[in-house]
C-alpha positions as CSV (number, residue, x, y, z in Angstrom):
1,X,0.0,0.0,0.0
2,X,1.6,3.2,-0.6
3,X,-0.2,5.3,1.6
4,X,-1.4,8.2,-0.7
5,X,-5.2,9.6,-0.6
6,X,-8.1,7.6,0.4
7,X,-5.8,4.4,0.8
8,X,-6.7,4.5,4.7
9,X,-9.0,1.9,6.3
10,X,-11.3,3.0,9.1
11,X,-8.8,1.4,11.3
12,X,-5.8,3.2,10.1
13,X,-8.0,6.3,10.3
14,X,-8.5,5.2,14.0
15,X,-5.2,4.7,14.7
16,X,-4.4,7.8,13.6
17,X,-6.9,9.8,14.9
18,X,-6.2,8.1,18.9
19,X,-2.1,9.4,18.1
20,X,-1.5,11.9,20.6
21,X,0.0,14.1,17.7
22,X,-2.6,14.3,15.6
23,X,-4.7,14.7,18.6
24,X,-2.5,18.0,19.6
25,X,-3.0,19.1,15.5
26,X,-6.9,18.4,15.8
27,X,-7.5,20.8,18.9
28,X,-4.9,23.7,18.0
29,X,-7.3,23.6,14.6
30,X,-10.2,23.7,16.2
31,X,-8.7,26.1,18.3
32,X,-7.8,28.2,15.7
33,X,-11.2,28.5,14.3
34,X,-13.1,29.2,17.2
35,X,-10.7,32.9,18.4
36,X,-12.8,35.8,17.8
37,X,-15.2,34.9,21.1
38,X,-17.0,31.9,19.2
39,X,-17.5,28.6,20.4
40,X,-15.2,25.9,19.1
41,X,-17.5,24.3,16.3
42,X,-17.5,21.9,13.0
43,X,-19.3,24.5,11.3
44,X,-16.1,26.8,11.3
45,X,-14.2,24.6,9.7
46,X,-16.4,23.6,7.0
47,X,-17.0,27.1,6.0
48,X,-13.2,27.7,6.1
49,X,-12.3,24.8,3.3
50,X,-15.4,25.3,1.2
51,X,-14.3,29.2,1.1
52,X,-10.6,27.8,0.2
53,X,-12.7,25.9,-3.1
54,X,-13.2,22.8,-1.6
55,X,-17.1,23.2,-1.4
56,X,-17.4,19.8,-3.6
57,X,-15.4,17.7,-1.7
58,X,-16.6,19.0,1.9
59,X,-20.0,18.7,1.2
60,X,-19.6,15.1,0.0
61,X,-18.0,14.3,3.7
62,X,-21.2,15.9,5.0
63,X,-23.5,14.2,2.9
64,X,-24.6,10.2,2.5
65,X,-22.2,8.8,0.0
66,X,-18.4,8.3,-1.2
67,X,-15.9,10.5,0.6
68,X,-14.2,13.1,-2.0
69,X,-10.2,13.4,-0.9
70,X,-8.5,15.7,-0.5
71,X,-4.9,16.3,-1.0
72,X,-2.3,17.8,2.0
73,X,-1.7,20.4,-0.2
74,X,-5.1,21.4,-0.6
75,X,-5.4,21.1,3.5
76,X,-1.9,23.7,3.7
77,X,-3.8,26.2,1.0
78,X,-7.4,26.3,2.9
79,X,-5.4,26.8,6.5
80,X,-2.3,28.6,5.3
81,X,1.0,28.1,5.7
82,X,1.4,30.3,8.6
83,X,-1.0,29.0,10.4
84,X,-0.2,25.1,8.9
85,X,3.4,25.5,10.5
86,X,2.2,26.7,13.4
87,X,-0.4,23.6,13.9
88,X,2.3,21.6,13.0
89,X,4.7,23.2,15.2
90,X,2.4,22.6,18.2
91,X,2.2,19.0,17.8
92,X,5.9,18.2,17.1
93,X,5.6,17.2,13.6
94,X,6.2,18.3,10.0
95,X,3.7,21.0,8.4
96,X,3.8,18.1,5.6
97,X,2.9,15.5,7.6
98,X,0.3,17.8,9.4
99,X,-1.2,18.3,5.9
100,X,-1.1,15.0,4.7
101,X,-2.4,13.6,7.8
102,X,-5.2,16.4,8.6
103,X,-6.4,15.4,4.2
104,X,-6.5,11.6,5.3
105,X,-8.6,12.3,8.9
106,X,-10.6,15.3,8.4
107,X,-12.8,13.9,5.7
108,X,-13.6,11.0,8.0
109,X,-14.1,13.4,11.0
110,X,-16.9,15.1,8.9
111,X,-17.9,12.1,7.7
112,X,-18.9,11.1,11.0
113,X,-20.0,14.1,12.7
114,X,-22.6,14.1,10.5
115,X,-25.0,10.9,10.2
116,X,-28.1,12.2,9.1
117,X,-26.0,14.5,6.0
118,X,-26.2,17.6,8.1
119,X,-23.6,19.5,10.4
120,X,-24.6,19.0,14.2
121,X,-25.8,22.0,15.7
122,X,-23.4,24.2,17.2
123,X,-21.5,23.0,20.8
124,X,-23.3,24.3,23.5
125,X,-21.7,27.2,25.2
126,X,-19.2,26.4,27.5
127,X,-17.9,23.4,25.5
128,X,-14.2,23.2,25.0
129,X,-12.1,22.0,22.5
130,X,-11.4,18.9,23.8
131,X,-15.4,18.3,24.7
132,X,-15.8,19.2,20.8
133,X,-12.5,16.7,20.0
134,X,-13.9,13.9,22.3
135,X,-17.1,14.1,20.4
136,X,-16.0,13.9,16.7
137,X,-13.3,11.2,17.7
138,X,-16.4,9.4,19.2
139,X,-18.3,9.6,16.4
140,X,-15.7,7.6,14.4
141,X,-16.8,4.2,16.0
142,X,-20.3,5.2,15.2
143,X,-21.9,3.3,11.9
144,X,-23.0,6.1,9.8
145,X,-26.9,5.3,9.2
């Protein structure tokens, strides 16, 4: 297997996803998308890649169906490289490999987070990033319906 988009099994995605690293990448992104005084939610990051031109591909995570990848390099364009490096730099790895591994989980994340084809209303207030991270890992042992 070489590894390249969409070659991960639900497992691998797992795996992944329960890496303290990627973990540390997850929550400084969420982070990152909630400053201004909002309340760490998916709905911030879904409007930040579909404004980077990846409307087609986000909605099909949202939606019932096939996943659309997407590539790290698309991930690094949406977030920016200045803010990429500084994910990455957070959780002690490569802005590549943040890229590459944020393209390979975040579709899956939505995916999940959204069982009935629509994003879950906003966290209640109060709810901190790692309420918001515990609830989107969770939802990746969850059959989608």
């Amino acid at each position: 297997m070489t590894g390249g988009i969409g070659q991960m099994d639900l497992n691998q995605i797992m795996k992944l996803a329960q890496d303290p690293q990627m973990q540390q990448l997850l929550k400084g992104l969420l982070g990152q998308i909630s400053k201004g005084g909002g309340q760490p939610n998916l709905q911030g990051l879904v409007n930040q890649l579909q404004g980077a031109g990846m409307g087609d591909q986000v909605q099909s995570w949202v939606q019932q169906g096939p996943n659309q990848p997407v590539s790290g390099k698309q991930i690094q364009d949406a977030l920016g490289t200045g803010a990429l490096d500084q994910l990455a730099s957070q959780a002690g790895m490569p802005p590549e490999k943040a890229a590459d591994d944020l393209a390979e989980v975040l579709p899956v994340i939505v995916d999940k987070a959204t069982p009935q084809g629509q994003l879950p209303t906003p966290a209640p207030p109060g709810t901190d990033i790692d309420g918001l991270l515990k609830q989107l890992l969770g939802g990746l042992s969850q059959p989608k319906s």
